[in-house]
GUVO-815565 format. One line per 8 residues: their letters; for each residue x, y, z of C-alpha. Coordinates in Angstrom, 3 decimals. Example, Ala and Ser with C-alpha at 12.3 -4.5 7.8 and 13.67 -1.06 7.14 Angstrom:
as> 12.300,-4.500,7.800; 13.670,-1.060,7.140;
# end
This chain:
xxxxxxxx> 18.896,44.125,103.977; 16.019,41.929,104.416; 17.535,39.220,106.705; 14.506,38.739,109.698; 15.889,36.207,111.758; 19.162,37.420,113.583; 22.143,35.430,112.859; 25.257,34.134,114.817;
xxxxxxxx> 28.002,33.324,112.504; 30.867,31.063,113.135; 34.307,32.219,111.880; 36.059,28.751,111.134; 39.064,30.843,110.054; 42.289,32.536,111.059; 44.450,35.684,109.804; 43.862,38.602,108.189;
xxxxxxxx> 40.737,36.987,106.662; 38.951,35.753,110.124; 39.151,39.391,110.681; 37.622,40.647,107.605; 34.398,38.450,108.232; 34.176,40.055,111.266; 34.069,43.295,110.233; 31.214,42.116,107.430;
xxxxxxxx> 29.142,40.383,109.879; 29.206,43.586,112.477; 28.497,45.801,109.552; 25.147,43.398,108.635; 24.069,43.376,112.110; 25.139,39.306,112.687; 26.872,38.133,116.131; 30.394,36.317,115.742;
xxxxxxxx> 32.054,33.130,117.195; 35.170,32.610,116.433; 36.579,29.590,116.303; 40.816,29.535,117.447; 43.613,27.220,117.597; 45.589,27.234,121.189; 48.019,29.322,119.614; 45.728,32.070,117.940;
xxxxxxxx> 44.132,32.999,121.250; 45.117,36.320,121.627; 44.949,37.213,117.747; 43.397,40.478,116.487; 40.427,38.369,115.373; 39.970,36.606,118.797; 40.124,40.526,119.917; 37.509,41.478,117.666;
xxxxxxxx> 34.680,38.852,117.655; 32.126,38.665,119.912; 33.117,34.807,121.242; 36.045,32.808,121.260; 36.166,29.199,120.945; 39.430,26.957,121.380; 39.289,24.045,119.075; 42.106,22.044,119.822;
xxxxxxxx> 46.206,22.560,119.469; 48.206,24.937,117.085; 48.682,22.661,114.608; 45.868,22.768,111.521; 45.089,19.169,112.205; 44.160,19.777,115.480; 41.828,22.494,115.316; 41.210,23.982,112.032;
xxxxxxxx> 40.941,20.738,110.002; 39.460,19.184,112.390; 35.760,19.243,111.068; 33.610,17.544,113.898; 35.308,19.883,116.724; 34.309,23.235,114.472; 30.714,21.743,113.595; 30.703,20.936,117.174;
xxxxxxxx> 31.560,24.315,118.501; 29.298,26.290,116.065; 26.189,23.838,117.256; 26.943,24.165,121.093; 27.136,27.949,120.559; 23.862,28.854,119.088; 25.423,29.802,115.857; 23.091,29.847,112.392;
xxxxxxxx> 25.863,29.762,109.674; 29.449,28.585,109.415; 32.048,30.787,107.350; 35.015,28.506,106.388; 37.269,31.652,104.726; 39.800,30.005,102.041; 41.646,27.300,102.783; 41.086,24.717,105.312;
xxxxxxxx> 37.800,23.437,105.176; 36.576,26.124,102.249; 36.478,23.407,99.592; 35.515,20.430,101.894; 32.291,18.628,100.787; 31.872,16.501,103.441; 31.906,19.830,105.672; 29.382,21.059,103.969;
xxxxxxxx> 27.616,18.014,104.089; 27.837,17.913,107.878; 26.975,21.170,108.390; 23.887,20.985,106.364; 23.034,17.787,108.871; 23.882,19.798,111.386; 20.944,22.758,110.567; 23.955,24.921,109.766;
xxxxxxxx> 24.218,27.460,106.963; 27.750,26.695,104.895; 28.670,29.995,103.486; 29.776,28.720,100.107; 28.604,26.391,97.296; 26.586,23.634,97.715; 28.308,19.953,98.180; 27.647,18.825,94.638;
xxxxxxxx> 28.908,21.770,93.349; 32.195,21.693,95.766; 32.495,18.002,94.511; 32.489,18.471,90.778; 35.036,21.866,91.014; 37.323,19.643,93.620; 37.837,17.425,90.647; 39.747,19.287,87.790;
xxxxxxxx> 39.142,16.903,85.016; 35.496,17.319,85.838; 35.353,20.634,85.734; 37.896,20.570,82.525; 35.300,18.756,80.463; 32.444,20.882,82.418; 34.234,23.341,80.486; 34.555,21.987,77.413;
xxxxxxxx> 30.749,20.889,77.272; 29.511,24.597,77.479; 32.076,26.355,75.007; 34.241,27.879,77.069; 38.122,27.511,75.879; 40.443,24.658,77.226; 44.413,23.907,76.436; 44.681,20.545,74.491;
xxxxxxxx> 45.017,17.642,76.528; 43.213,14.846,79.109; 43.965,11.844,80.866; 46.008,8.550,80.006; 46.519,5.250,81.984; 49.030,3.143,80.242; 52.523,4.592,79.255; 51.695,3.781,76.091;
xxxxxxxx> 48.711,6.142,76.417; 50.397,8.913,77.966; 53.866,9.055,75.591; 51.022,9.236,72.435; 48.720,11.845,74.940; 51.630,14.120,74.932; 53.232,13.505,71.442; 49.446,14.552,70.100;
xxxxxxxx> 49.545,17.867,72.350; 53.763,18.324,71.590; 56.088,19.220,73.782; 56.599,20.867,76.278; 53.476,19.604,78.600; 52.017,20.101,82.257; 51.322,17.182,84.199; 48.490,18.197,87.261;
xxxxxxxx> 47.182,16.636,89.800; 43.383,16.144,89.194; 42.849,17.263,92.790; 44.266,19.541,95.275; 46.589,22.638,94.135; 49.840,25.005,95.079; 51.889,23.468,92.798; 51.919,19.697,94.501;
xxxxxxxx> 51.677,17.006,92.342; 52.531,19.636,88.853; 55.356,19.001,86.464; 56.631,20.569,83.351; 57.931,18.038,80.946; 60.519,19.850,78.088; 60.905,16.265,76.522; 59.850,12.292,75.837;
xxxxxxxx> 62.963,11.067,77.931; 61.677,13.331,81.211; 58.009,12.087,80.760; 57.332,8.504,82.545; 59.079,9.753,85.197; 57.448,13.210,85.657; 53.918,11.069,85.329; 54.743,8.520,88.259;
xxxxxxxx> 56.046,11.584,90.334; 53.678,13.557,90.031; 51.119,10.624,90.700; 53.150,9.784,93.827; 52.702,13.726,94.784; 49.602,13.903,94.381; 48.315,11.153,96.015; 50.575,11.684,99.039;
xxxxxxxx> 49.323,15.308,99.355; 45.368,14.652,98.370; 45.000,11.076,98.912; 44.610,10.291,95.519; 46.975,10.129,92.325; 44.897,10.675,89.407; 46.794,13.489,86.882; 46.515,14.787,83.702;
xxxxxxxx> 48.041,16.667,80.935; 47.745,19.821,79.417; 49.771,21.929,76.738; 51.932,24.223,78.730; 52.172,28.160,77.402; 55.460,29.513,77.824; 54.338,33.508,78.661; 51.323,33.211,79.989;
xxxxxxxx> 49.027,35.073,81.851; 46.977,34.410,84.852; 44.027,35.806,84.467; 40.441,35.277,86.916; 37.077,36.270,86.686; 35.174,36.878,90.044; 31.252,35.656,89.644; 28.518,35.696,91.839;
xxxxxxxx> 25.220,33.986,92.019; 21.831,33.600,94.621; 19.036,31.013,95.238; 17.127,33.338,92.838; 18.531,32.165,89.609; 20.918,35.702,89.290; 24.317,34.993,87.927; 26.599,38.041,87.372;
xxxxxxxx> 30.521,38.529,86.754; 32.456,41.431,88.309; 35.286,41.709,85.918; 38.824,40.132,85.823; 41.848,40.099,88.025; 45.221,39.534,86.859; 47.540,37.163,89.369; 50.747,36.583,87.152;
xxxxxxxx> 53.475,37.743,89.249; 53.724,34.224,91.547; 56.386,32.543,92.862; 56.315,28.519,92.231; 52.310,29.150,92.138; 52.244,31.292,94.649; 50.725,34.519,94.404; 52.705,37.731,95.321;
xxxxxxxx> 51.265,40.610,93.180; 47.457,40.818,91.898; 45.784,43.473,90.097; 42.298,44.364,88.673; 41.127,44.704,85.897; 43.868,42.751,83.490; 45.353,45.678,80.942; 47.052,43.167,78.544;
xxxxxxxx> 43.712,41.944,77.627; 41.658,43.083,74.270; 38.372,44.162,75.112; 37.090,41.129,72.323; 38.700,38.709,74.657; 37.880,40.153,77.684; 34.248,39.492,76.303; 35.208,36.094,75.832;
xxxxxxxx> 36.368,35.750,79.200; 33.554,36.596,80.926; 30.758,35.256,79.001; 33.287,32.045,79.552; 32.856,32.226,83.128; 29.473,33.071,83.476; 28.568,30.219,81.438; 30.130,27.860,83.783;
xxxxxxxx> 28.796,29.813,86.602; 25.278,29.189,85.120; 25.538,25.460,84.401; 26.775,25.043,87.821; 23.628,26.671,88.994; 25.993,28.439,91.051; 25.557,30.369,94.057; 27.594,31.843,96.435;
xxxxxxxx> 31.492,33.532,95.646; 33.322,31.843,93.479; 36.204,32.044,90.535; 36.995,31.076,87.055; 40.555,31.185,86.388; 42.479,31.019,82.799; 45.589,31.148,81.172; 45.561,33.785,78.393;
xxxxxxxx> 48.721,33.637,75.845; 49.560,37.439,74.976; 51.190,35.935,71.819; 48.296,34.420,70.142; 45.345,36.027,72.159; 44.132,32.382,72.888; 42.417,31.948,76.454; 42.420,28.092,77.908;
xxxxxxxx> 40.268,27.588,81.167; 42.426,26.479,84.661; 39.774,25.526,87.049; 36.965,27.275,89.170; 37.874,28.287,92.665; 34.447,27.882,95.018; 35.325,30.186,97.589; 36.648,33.744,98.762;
xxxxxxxx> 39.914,34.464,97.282; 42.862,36.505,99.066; 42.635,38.600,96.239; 38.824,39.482,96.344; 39.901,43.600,97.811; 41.252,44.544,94.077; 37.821,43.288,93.035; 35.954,45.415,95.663;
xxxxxxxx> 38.448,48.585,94.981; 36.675,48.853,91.300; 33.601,47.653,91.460; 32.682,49.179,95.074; 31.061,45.705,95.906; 31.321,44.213,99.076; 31.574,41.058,97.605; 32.009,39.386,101.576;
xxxxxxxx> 28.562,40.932,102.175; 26.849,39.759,99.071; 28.394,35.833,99.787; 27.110,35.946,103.160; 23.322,36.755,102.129; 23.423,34.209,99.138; 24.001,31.862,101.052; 21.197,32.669,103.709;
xxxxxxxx> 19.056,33.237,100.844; 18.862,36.521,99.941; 18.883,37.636,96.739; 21.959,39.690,95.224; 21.680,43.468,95.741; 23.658,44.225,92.436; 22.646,43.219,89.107; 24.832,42.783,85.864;
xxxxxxxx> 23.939,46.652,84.894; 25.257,47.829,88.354; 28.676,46.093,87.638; 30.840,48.870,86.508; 34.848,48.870,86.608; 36.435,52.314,87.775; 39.994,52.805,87.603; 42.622,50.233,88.675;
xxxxxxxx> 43.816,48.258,91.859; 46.682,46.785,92.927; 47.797,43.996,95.751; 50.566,43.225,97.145; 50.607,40.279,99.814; 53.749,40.939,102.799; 54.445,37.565,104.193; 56.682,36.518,107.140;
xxxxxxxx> 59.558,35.133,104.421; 62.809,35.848,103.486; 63.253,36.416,99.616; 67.005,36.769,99.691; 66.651,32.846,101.359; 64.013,32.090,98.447; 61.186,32.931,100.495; 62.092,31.191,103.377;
xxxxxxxx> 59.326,30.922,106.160; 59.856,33.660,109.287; 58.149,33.909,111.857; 58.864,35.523,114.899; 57.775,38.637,117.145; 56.642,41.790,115.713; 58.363,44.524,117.110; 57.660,47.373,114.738;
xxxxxxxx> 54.375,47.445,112.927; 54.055,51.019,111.045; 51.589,50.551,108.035; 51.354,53.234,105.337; 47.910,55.434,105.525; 46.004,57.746,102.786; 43.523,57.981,100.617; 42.954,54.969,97.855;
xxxxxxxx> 45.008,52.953,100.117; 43.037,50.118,102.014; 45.439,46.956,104.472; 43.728,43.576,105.488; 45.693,42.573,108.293; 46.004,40.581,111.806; 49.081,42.053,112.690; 49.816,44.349,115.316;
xxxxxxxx> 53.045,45.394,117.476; 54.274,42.794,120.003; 52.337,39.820,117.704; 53.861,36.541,118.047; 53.872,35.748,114.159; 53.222,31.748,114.883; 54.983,28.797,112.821; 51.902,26.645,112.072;
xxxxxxxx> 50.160,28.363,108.956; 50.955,30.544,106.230; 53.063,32.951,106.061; 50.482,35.786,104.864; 50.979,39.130,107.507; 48.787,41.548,105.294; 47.312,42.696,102.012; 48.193,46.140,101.138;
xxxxxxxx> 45.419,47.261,98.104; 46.274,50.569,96.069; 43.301,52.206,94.147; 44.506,54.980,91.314; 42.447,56.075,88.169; 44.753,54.346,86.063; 47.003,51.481,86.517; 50.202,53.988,86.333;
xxxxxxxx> 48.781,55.958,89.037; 47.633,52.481,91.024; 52.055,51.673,90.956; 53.004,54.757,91.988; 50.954,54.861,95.084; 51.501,51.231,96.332; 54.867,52.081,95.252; 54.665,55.114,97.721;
xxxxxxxx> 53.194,53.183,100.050; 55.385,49.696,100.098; 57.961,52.353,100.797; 56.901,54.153,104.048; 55.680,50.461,105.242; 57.539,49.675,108.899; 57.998,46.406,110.175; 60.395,44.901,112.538;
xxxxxxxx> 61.002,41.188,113.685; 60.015,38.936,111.554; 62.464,39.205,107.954; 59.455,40.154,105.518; 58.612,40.236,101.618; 58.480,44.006,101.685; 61.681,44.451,99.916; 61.041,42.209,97.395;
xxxxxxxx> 57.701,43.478,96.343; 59.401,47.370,96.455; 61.575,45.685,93.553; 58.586,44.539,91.878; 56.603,47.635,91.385; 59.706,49.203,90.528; 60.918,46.812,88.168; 60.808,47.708,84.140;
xxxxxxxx> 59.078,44.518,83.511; 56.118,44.614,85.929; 55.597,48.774,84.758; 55.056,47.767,81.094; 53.426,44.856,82.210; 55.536,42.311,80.412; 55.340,39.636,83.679; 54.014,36.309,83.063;
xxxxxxxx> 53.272,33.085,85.630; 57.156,32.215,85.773; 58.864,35.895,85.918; 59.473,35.841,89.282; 60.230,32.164,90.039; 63.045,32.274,87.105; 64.044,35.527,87.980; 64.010,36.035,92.000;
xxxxxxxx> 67.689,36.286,92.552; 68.416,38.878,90.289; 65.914,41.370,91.125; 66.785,40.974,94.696; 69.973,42.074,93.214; 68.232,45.614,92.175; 68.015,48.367,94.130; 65.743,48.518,96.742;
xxxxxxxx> 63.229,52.071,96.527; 62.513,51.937,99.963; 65.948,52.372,100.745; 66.660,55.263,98.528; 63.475,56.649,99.820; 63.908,56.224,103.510; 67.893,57.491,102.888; 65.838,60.593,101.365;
xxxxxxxx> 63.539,61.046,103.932; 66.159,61.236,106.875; 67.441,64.527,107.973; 70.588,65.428,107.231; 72.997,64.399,109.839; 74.031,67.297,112.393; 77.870,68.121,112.086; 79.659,69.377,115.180;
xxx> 80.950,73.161,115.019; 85.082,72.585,115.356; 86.373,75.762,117.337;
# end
């Protein structure tokens, strides 16, 4: 590392992911502040850095949103560089903006950049301008405009909101009758959730797959990609499941892909972390380009468990200007990883929220297994944020081997309190479907209930596992 000046680096984060900056910045040598809501005070990250900082109250608003009080904080604390995570203010312009004005570092993209990906029609016909794939579609603003928009596409369509994501302000449309409605709704969504209405339309694919390419770029003109993860198995959007590399794909399209990517990444002049994500249609082998994500994704350990990047390490020195330490050549993809995220939610309730006290926290340990977490026994799982508890990430030398062991290790997994995901995501990796990897973006939203109705593995296997019982001798 050639880094001269020591750093400080302000954690404007929470969770399991507050916790892995940590760890990065002790490994490079860089003092933390951490930056905590009232009710995240006694979190394992608030444990772990080297300062805590209370913003404001639990609620997001209040603390973690609120982007004077963490610009604030990091100033009157001597820190150099602000990490925002993902979420929150990850994707903020103006919060880069003010920490530039500020003479802090923003670990991630640079405003203009944030500004053009925030926007997905920009970044649509960014697309389209350098080559890379897109579904048919665009924008209307007259009904008369939108009814012959989506006749020229056919039926049935996506409506999105131009900014913001997790499904708000999205609807499929099967038919001509549903779609003035669906348009104003979505509209109405969007603007209530983003502050501003503007949607578009895109063909929808059936079966698809979501597929993402991780890229990463310095000051120094480097671009490189670091293969593809595969994020199909969600649940309305919501990731559950994520895997590296994608096995559906041909290795011809898997070309495509990442040449795709890397030629947005390059007329972005991008540097930092970031993510192209695309639809690919097993059916016809066609790609179509989503959107780029301009930050650290929850997923990024499946990355890291095949490529042996630390890809936290290499977005932290971009963005203080060093160059990468890994070129294109270095990039190579070795075996196969798997994620599964447990969340505080109840999937026989449809994923009902939580939260609660942790009274039993027993992860699974071995080799190729790694957990991001926050949790520990006696945590107070809090009913402000999301619902994420940990990451469990299986490595294996092939993608049958990768199931088997998260499947070994979903199954040994304790936890107590809080109703949790586990169950369902046992069913997963057991289920036909996800083992030939037939699962596309709506398997699991269209077909929750009935594998809930499946057995559940870590039942048989902890029934296994218990000793017989002991019989009393009858004299």
């Amino acid at each position: 590392m050639t880094v001269r000046n020591p750093q400080r680096i302000f954690i404007a984060n929470r969770g399991e992911i507050a916790v892995r900056l940590i760890e990065a910045c002790d490994r490079l040598g860089f003092e933390t502040v951490l930056g905590v809501s009232a009710a995240d005070q006694d979190t394992l990250a608030a444990r772990r850095a080297g300062r805590v900082v209370v913003l404001g109250g639990p609620r997001p608003g209040e603390s973690y949103l609120a982007m004077n009080t963490v610009v604030h904080a990091a100033v009157a604390t001597g820190c150099t560089a602000v990490h925002p995570g993902y979420g929150f203010l990850s994707e903020q312009p103006a919060f880069a903006r003010l920490c530039a004005e500020e003479g802090l570092t923003f670990i991630g993209p640079e405003p203009e950049a944030l500004e053009a990906l925030g926007d997905k029609l920009t970044a649509r016909r960014l697309a389209e301008a350098n080559g890379v794939p897109v579904s048919k579609g665009g924008t209307a603003t007259t009904e008369e405009e939108v009814s012959a928009l989506a006749d020229s596409i056919g039926f049935p369509v996506l409506i999105k909101a131009a900014f913001g994501g997790g499904g708000r302000g999205m609807k499929l449309v099967r038919s001509h009758a549903e779609l003035l409605d669906a348009w104003q709704l979505a509209s109405a969504e969007a603007e209530a959730s983003f502050g501003d209405g503007t949607v578009f339309l895109e063909r929808f694919v059936e079966d698809a797959k979501h597929v993402e390419v991780q890229v990463l770029g310095d000051r120094h003109g480097h671009r490189i990609h670091l293969g593809e993860r595969e994020c199909s198995v969600q649940f309305r959007y919501q990731k559950a499941v994520e895997e590296a590399p994608c096995a559906a794909l041909p290795d011809a399209t898997r070309g495509l892909l990442h040449a795709s990517a890397l030629r947005i990444a390059e007329a972005l002049d991008y540097v930092g972390l970031g993510t192209v994500e695309f639809l690919y249609d097993p059916a016809l082998d066609e790609l179509a380009f989503l959107e780029v994500n301009p930050r650290l994704q929850v997923e990024h350990p499946v990355t890291e468990a095949v490529t042996g990047v630390d890809l936290v390490r290499e977005q932290i020195l971009a963005a203080l200007g060093e160059p990468l330490s890994v070129t294109q050549d270095d990039v190579a993809v070795t075996g196969h990883a798997i994620e599964a995220r447990i969340t505080a939610q109840d999937p026989s309730r449809g994923l009902a929220p939580s939260p609660g006290r942790v009274t039993r926290w027993r992860p699974s340990a071995g080799g190729g297994l790694r957990l991001d977490t926050h949790i520990y026994e006696g945590y107070l799982f809090p009913p402000y944020y999301d619902a994420l508890m940990a990451k469990q990430i299986a490595w294996g030398p092939d993608r049958g081997a990768a199931i088997e062991r998260m499947g070994s290790a979903l199954a040994a997994f304790e936890v107590e309190g809080p109703t949790t995901s586990l169950p369902l995501l046992r069913r997963i990796l057991a289920h036909p479907d996800y083992r030939t990897n037939a699962v596309t973006t709506h398997w699991l939203t269209d077909h929750l209930e009935d594998i809930m109705h499946t057995p559940d593995p870590g039942t048989a296997a902890a029934s296994a596992a218990a000793p017989a019982p002991e019989h009393a001798e009858v004299h």
